[in-house]
Each structure stands twice: as C-alpha cells, then as structure tokens.
VOVEXPA-545772 format. One record per residue (C-alpha): residue in one letter; x, y, z. Coordinates in pm, 1 decimal, padded with zeros to 6 digits, m for minus. Last residue first. Layout:
! VOVEXPA-545772
resn:A px:X py:Y pz:Z
...
END
This chain:
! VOVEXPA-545772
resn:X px:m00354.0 py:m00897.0 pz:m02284.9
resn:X px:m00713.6 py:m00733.6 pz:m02231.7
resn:X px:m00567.3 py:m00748.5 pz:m01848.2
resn:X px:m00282.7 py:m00573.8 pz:m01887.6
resn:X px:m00490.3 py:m00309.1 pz:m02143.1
resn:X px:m00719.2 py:m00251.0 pz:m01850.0
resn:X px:m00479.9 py:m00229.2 pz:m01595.9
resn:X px:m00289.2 py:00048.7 pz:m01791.3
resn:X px:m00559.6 py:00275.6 pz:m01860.5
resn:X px:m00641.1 py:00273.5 pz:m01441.0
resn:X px:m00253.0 py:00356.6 pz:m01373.7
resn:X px:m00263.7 py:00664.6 pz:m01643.2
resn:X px:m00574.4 py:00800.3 pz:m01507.7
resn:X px:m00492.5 py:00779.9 pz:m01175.0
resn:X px:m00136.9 py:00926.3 pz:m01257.7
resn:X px:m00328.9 py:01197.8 pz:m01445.8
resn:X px:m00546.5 py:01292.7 pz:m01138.6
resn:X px:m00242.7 py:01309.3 pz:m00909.3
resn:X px:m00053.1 py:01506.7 pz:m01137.1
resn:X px:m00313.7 py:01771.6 pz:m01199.7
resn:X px:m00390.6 py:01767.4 pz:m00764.3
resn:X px:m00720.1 py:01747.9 pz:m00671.2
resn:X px:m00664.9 py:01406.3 pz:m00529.1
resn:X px:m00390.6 py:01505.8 pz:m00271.4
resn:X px:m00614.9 py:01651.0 pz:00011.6
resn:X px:m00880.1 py:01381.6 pz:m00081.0
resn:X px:m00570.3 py:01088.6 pz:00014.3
resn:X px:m00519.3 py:00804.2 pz:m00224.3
resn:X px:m00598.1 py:00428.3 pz:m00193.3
resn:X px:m00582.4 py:00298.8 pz:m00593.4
resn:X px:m00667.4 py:m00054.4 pz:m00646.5
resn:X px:m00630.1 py:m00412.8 pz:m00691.3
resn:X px:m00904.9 py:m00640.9 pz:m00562.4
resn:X px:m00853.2 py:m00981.1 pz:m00478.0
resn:X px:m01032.6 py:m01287.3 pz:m00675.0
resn:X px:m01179.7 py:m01635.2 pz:m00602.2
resn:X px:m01359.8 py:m01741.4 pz:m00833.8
resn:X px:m01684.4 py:m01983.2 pz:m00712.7
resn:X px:m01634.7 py:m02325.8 pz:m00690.9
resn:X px:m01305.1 py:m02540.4 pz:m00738.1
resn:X px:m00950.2 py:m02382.8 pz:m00800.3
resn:X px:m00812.6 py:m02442.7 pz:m01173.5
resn:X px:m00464.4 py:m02567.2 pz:m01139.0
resn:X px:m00174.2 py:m02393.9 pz:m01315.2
resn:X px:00120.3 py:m02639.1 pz:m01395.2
resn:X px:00494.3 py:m02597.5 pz:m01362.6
resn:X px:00809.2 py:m02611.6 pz:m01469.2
resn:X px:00871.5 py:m02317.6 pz:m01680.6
resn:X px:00756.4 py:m01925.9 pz:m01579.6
resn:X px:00520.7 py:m01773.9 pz:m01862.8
resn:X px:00201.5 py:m01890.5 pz:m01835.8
resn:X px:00237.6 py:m01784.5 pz:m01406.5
resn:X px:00392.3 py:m01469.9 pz:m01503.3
resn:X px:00255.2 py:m01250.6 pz:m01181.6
resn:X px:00031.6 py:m00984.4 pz:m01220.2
resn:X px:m00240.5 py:m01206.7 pz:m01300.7
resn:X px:m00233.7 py:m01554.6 pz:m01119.2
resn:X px:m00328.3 py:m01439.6 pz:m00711.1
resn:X px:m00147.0 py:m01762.6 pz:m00560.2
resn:X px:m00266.7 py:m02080.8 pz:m00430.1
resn:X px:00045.9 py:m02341.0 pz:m00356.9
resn:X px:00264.7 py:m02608.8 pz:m00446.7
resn:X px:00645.2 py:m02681.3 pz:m00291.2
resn:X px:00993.7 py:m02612.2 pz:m00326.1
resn:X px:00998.4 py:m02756.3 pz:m00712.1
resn:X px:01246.7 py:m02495.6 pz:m00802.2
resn:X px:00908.2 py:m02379.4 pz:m01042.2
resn:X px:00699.7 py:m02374.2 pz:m00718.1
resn:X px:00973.6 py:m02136.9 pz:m00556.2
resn:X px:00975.6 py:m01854.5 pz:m00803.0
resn:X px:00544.7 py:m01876.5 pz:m00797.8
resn:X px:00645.4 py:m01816.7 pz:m00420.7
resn:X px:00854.4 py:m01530.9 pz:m00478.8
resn:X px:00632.2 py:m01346.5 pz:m00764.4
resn:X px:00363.4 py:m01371.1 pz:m00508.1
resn:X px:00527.8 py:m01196.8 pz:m00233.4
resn:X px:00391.3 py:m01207.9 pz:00167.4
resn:X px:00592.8 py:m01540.7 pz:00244.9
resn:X px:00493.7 py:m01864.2 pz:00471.8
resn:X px:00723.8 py:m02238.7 pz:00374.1
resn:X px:00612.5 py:m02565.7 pz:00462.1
resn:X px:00266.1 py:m02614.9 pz:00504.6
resn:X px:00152.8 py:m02938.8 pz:00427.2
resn:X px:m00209.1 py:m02860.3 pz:00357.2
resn:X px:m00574.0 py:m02983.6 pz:00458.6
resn:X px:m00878.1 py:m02865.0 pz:00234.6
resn:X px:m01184.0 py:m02902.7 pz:00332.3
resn:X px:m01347.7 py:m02615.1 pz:00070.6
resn:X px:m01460.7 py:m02382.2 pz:00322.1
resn:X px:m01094.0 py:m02386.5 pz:00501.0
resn:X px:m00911.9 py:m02354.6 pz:00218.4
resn:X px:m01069.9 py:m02052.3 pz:00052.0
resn:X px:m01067.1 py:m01878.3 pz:00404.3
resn:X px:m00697.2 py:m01939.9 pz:00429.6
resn:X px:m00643.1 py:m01859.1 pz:00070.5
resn:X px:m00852.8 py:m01529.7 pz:00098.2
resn:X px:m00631.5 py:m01440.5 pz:00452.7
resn:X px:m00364.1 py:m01475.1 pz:00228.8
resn:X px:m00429.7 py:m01190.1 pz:m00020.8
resn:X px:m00557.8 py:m00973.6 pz:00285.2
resn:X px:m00229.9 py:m01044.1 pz:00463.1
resn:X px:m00095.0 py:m01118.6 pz:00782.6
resn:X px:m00193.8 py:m01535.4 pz:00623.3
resn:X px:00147.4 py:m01478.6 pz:00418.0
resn:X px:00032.2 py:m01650.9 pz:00099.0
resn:X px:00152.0 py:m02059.5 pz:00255.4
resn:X px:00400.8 py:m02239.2 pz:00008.9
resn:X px:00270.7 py:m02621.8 pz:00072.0
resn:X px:00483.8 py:m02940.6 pz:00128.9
resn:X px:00380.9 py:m03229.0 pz:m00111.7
resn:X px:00106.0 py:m03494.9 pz:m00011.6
resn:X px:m00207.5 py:m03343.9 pz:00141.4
resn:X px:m00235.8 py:m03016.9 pz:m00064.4
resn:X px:m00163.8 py:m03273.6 pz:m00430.0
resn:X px:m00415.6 py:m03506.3 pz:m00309.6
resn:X px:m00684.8 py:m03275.1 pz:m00202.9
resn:X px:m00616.4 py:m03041.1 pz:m00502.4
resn:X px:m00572.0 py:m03334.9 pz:m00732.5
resn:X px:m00317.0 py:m03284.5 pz:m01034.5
resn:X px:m00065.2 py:m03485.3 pz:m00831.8
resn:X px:00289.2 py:m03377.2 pz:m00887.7
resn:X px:00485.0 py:m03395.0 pz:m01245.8
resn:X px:00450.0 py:m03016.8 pz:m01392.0
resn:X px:00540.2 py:m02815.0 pz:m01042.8
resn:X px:00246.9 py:m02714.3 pz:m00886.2
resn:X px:00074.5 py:m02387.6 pz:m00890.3
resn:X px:m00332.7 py:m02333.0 pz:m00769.6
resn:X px:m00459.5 py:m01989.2 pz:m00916.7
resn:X px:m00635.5 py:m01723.7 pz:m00770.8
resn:X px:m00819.3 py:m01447.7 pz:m01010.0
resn:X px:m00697.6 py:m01098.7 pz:m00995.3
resn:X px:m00935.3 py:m00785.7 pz:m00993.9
resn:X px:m00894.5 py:m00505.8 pz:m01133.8
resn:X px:m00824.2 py:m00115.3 pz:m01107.0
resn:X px:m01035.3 py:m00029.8 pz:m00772.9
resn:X px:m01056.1 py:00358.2 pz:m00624.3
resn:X px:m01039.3 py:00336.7 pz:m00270.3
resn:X px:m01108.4 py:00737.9 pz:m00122.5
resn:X px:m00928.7 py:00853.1 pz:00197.8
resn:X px:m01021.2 py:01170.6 pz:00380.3
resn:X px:m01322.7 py:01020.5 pz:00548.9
resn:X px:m01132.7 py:00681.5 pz:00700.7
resn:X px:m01149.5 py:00382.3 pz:00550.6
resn:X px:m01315.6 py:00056.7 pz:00632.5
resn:X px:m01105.6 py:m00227.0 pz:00691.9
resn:X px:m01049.7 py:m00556.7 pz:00483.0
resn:X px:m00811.9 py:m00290.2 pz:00289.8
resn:X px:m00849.4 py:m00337.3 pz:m00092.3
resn:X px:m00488.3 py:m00472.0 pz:m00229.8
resn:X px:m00218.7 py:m00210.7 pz:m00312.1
resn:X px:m00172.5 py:00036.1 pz:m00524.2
resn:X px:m00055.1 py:00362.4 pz:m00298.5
resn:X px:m00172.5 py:00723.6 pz:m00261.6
resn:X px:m00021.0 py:01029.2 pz:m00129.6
resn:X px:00268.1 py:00874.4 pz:00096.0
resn:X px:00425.2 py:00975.7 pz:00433.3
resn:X px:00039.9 py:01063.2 pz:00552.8
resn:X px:m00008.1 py:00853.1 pz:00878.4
resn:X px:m00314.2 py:00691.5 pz:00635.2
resn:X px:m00073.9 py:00686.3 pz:00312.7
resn:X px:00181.2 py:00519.3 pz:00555.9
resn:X px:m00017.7 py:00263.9 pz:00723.4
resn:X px:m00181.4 py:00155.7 pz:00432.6
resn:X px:00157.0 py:00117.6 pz:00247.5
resn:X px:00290.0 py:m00130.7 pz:00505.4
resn:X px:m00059.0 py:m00324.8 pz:00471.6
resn:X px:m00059.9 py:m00357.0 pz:00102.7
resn:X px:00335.5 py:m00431.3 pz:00116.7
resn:X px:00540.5 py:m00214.5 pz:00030.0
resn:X px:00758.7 py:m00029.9 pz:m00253.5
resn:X px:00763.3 py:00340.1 pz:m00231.1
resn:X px:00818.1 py:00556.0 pz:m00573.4
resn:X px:00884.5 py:00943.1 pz:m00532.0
resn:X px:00816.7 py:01135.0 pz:m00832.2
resn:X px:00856.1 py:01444.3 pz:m00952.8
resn:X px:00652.6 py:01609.7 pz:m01144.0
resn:X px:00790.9 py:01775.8 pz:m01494.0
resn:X px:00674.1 py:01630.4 pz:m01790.9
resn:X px:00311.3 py:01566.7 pz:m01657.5
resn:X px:00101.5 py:01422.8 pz:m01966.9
resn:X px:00396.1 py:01247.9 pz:m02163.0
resn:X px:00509.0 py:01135.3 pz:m01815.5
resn:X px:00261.3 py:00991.4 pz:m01690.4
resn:X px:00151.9 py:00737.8 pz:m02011.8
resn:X px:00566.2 py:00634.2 pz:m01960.6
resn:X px:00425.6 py:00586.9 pz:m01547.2
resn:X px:00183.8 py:00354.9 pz:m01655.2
resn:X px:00341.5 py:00128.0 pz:m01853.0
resn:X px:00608.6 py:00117.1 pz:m01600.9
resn:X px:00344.7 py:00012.0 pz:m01364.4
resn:X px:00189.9 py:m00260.9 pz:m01606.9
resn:X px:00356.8 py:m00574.5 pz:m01441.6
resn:X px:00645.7 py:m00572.9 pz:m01216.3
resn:X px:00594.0 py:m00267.0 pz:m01007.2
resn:X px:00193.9 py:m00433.8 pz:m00980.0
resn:X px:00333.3 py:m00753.7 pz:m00828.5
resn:X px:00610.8 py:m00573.5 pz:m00620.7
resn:X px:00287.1 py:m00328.6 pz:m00400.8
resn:X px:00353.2 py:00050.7 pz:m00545.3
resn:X px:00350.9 py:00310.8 pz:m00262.1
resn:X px:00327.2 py:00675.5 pz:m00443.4
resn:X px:00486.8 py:00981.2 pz:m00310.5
resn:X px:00422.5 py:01304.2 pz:m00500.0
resn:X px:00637.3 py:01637.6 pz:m00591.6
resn:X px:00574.4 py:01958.0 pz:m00720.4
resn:X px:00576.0 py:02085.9 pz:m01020.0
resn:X px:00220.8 py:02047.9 pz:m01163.6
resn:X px:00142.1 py:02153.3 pz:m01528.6
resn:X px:m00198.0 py:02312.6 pz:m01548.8
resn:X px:m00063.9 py:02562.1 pz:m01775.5
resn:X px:m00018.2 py:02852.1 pz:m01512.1
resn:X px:00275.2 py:02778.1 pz:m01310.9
resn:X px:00135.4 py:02586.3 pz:m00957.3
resn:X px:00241.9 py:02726.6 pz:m00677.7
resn:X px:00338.3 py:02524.7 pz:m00342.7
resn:X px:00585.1 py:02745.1 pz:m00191.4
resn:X px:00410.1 py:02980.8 pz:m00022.6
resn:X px:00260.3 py:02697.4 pz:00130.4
resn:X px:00630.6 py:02637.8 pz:00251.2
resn:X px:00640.0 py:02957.8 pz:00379.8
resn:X px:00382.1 py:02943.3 pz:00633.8
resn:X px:00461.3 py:02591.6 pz:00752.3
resn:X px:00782.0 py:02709.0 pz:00814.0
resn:X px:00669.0 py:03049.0 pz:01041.5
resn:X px:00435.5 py:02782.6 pz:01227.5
resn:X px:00744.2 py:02536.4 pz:01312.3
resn:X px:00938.5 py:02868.5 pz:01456.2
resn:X px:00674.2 py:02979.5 pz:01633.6
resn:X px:00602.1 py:02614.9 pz:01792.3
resn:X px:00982.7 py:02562.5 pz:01862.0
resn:X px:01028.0 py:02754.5 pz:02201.0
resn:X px:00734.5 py:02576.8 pz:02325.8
resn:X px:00866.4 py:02288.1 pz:02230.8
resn:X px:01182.3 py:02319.5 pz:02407.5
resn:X px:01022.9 py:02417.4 pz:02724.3
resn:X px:00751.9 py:02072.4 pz:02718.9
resn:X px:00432.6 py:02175.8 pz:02544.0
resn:X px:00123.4 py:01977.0 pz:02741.1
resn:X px:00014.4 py:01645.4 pz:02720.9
resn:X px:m00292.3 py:01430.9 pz:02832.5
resn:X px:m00377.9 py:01034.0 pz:02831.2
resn:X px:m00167.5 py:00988.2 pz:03130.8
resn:X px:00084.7 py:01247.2 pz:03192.6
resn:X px:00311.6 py:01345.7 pz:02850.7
resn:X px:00559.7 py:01590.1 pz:02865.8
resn:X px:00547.8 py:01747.1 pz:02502.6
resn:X px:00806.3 py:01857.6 pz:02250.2
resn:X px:01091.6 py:01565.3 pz:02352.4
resn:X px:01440.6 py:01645.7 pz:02239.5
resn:X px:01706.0 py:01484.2 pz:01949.1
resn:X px:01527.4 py:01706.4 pz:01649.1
resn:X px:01484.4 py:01394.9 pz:01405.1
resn:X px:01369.5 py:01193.7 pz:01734.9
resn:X px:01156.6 py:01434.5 pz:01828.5
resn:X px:00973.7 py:01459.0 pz:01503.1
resn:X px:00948.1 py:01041.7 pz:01475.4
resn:X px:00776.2 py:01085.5 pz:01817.5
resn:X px:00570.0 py:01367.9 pz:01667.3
resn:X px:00421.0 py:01133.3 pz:01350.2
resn:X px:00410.4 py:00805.0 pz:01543.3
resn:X px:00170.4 py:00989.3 pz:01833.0
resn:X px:m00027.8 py:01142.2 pz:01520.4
resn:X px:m00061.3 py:00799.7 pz:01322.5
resn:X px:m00182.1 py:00627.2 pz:01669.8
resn:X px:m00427.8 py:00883.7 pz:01750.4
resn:X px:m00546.7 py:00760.6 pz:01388.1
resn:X px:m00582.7 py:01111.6 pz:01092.4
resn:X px:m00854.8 py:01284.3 pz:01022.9
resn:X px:m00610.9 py:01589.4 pz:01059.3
resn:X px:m00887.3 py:01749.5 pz:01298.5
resn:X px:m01032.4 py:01434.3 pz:01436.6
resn:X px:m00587.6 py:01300.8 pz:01477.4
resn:X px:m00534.4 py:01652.3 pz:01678.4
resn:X px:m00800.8 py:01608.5 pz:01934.0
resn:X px:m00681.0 py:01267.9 pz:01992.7
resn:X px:m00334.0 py:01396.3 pz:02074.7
resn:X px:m00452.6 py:01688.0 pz:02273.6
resn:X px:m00312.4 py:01958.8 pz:02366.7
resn:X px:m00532.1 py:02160.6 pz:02113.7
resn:X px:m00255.4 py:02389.2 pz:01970.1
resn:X px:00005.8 py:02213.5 pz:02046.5
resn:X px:m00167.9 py:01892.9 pz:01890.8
resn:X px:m00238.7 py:02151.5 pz:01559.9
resn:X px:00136.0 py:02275.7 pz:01516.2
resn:X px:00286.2 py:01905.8 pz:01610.5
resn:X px:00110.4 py:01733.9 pz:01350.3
resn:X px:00187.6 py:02056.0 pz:01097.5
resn:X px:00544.9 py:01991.8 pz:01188.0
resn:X px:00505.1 py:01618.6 pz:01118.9
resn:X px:00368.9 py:01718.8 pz:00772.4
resn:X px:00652.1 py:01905.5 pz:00684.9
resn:X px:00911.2 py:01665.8 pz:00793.4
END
C-alpha cells in the first residue's frame, strides 16, 4: 500500500493522472490501477473524475495529510545497519520454467551473501510480471525480453538464451511437415513472446499445424507430448526435455531460434545490497545451468 499512497500523494498534488505517471515514470494506466486498487482497500473514491481531469473528492482531501505523514515515517524506516547487510524486503516475479530450474540454486548463493532479506517470490507469466514490476508491486522479475521498449526507470539485464526444440512422442513421423500436418499440435500460447517466436517460426518456414490444444507453460506442454496429447515447438532448456520419457526432440530447420531470459528490475531498486547480490547470484546460476 505504500506505493499506492505515494501514487495518490503526487496525482493530488498535480491533479493530474498523466502528470503523475511522467513524474513516477510510471503508464497513466499503472497510476489509474494503482489509486483505484487504493480506493477499493479504503471502501471510498479520492478523486471525482470529469473527463480526462480530477480533483480531490472530500474524503481525499481529508486523507492526503494523513497519507503524507505515512510516507514520512516509513522512509524513516528504511535504514540500512552498517555492514552492508540489507533488511528490508524485495518482491521478485519468477516465470515456472526458471522456478524449476536453477532458481533455487540461486537463491542458496543469496542467502549465504544476504542472511537476513526477506523475500517475497511472485510466480507469473512474462507478461503478468511486466505489468507488475512496471505498476511497481514487484522490484524485478525473470521473465522473457519484452517485445516492447522499456521505460527510463527500468533496465533488462539478459541471463541466456534458450534454443527451441520440436517434441513428439517416440513413434510419430520424424518429418516436421509430416509430423505438423498429421497429429494434433500443442500451440506456445501465441499472447506470448515465446509463442509469438513459434508462430513467426512457422509461418516463414511453411509450416501448417493441427492445432489442438493453446497453453502459456512449457513444462505443461512438454507434460502433454510425453501422454502422447500431441507434438509441438517448445523453448528446450529450462525444461527436462532429455530427461522426460516418451518422446523425441526434433532439430528445427534454419537459423536457431532462441528467447531471451533475463532480469527486468526497477533503477530505484537496483542500488539496493540485496538487489545487486540477487543479480549476481541469478546471473552465476544460468551460466553453470547452461555449462550443465
């Protein structure tokens, strides 16, 4: 609720929704989800809204003091003991594939560094977790590269990148064309950035599928190809494709096609101790997954 308050502290101040999101560098959208959530936690609206304008409704005017004398304190709150060691707490989306690979890894490498930070772990998809480091309810997130360019106060910092894979169960067609054609087809959630790259693969290569089934997971679909629910194109690194029984990997034709795993983290929270070693710690671990 914090950050809400300060939302609702700077659009009172410029009564302006837009005005607020340039000085947060935050979306108008991201600051209009930020106070409604804040009005619906306090059960009464804080501005009375005309058009594209708004001005402090009675109850919100009688909240602003209050909300700044909070604000106040809590930065009172946020001190650091002298060793370095930070105390305070972080929020960190973490997309399934990377949970269930090296972020444990990662997080035991933490911990020996920062003993004492709390942390709050968010899973998501790459797009959920955009939304929410860029309306500011998380820090940072792993997730896929955003097709869109980034605002000013967030910095991508990439980890890897994943090679795609076709998956079949062992005794279909070892054909792409014939295999695509003939059997029903597990569809990467196309709403993604990971399936949008299979669409586009597909389509510049002439390749016609049976689609039968559409889900945003990896691990799920590589789950259903070993049932024998269908074939499909998945990203083949973070996910046990050697390791799961009943199928075959398929090589994909012409140049590799990869997505890009990485860090999206907001400035404010980068120069953080704990923030800078959990960086460090997730970028160490991708490299020994991949040396695996």
């Amino acid at each position: 609720m914090i950050r809400y308050l300060r939302t609702f502290v700077v659009a009172a101040e410029t009564e302006s929704f837009s005005a607020a999101a340039n000085r947060l560098r935050l979306t108008q959208s991201a600051v209009s989800t930020q106070i409604r959530r804040l009005e619906d936690e306090l059960g009464y609206a804080l501005f009375t809204r005309t058009g594209r304008s708004v001005t402090l409704s009675d109850e919100g005017a009688d909240v602003l003091e209050q909300a700044a004398r909070i604000l106040e304190s809590f930065e009172g709150l946020k001190l650091r003991n002298q060793t370095g060691v930070d105390r305070g707490a972080m929020s960190l989306g973490v997309i399934a594939t990377v949970q269930n690979s090296f972020l444990p890894a990662a997080l035991l490498r933490f911990r020996r560094e920062q003993p004492v930070a709390h942390l709050n772990i968010a899973p998501g998809t790459s797009l959920q977790l955009l939304t929410w480091v860029d309306s500011h309810e998380l820090d940072m997130a792993v997730m896929i590269k955003p097709r869109l360019g980034l605002t000013s106060d967030l910095k991508w910092i990439p980890l890897m990148e994943e090679r795609y894979v076709g998956v079949a169960p062992v005794d279909w067609p070892s054909d792409l064309g014939d295999l695509f054609r003939e059997r029903p087809f597990i569809r990467y959630d196309r709403r993604s950035h990971g399936g949008h790259l299979v669409d586009r693969f597909l389509k510049e290569h002439g390749l016609w599928t049976r689609d039968s089934i559409e889900v945003d997971e990896p691990a799920v679909i590589l789950k259903m190809v070993s049932q024998g629910l269908g074939c499909s194109i998945i990203p083949g690194e973070l996910v046990p494709v050697s390791d799961t029984p009943g199928i075959k990997v398929l090589q994909l034709p012409g140049r590799p096609l990869v997505r890009e795993v990485g860090i999206l983290v907001r400035l404010s929270a980068k120069s953080r101790p704990s923030t800078t070693m959990l960086i460090e710690s997730l970028a160490a671990e991708a490299r020994n997954f991949q040396r695996r």
